[in-house]
N, C-alpha and C positions, 0 to 999 in steps of 0.2 A: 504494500500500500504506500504510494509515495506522497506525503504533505509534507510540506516546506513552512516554518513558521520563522517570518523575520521579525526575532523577538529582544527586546531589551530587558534584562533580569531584574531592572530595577522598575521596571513598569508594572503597577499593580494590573491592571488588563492585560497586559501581555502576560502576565504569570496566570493568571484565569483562563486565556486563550488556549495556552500550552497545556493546562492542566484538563482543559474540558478534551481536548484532543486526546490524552492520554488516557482519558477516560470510556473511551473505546477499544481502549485497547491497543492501541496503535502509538511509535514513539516515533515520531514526526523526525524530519532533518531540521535540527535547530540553528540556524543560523543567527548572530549575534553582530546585527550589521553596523551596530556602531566600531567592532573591531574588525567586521571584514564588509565593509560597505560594496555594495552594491552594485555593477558596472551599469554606464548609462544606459546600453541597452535593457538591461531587465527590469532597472526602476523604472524606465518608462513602458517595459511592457508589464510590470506588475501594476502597475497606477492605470493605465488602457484597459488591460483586461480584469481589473476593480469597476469599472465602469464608471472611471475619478476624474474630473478635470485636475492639473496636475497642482492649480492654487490649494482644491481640497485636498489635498496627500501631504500639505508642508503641516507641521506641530509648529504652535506659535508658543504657547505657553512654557517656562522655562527652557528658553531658546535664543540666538542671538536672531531673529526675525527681525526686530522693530531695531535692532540695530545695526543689520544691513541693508536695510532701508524696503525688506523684502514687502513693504505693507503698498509701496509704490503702487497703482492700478494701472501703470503702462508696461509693468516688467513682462518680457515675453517667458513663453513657459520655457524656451531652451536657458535664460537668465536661471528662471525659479530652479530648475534642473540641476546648473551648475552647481548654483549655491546649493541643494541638497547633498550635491556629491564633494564639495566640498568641506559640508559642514550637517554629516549624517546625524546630528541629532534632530535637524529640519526635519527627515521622514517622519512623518505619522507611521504609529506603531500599533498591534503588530500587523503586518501582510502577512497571509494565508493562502497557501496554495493547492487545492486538492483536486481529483479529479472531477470534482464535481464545481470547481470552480476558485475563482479568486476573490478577498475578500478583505477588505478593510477593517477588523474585527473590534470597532469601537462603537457599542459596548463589547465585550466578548464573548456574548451570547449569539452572537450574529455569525459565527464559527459553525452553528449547528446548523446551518442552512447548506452550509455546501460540505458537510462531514459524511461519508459512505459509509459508516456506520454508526449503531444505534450505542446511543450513551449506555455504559453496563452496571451506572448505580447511583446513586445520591450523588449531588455537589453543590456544591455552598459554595462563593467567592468568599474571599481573601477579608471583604467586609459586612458579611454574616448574610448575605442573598442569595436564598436557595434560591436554583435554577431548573435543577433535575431533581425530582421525586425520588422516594423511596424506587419504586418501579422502573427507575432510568427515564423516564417521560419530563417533558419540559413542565417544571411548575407551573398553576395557577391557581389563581384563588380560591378556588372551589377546594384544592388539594386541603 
């Protein structure tokens, strides 16, 4: 089963993303793109096949964004591009790659739409939100 998670360990969603993936059973290829960033091709075909204009892929919050002037409305996306390759804490995190699709997984519940297999038990996030049931089924309020 090949999924690809571009994950930061210090990102409380991306460790829920990872964790719901492994929750299938399944131990992803975890790449860690702040220390192996990305080549342009693939961040621009991960951001495409996200179905992302390339502005919504940049992380602004604890970021230099607004200090490389990235907030500009005429920057072209090949600009916005550089400066993620650059300055790989710009990507939004994490991308997700399975075959069932690619995926921007912010919240990280958004994982389970392109996941090929069925969650195998309870999971709770990192900040006490159950997600999947006793049953492996996605909570709700009825549960």
């Amino acid at each position: 089963m090949n999924i690809t998670i571009y994950h930061n360990p210090e990102c409380g969603t991306s460790r829920n993303t990872l964790e719901l993936i492994r929750n299938t059973g399944v131990e992803p290829e975890v790449i860690e793109y702040l220390k192996q960033p990305p080549s342009l091709a693939t961040l621009t075909k991960l951001i495409s096949d996200a179905g992302l204009a390339v502005r919504e892929a940049i992380r602004q919050k604890g970021t230099p964004y607004t200090e490389l002037g990235l907030d500009a409305p005429g920057l072209t996306d090949a600009q916005l591009l550089d400066a993620m390759l650059a300055h790989p804490i710009l990507i939004n995190r994490p991308f997700v790659v399975t075959p069932g699709g690619t995926r921007l997984c912010r919240p990280s519940e958004l994982v389970l739409d392109i996941l090929p297999l069925p969650q195998k038990g309870p999971f709770t996030k990192e900040d006490g939100e159950v997600v999947i049931n006793s049953e492996g089924r996605r909570f709700t309020t009825s549960d």
